[in-house]
C-alpha positions, 0 to 999 in steps of 0.5 A, a space after each residue: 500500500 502507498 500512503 501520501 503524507 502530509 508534513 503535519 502528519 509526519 511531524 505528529 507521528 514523530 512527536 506524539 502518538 495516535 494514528 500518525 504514529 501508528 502509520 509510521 510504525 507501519 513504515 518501519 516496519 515495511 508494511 506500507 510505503 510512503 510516497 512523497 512529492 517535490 511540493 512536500 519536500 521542499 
């Protein structure tokens, strides 16, 4: 599965708990990839 994350999104999953979190948890461990775009990274 790919997921597009919003910067906040991303932030919130660092910091604090909850879905965000959950999602990168997923990330790591190879279950989704995120996908980003040249308007998110810069």
């Amino acid at each position: 599965m790919k997921i597009v994350l919003d910067t906040n999104v991303f932030i919130s999953g660092i910091f604090f708990g909850g879905p965000p979190s959950q999602i990168l948890k997923s990330w790591r461990q190879s279950k989704v990839r995120i996908v980003l775009t040249e308007q998110i990274i810069e």
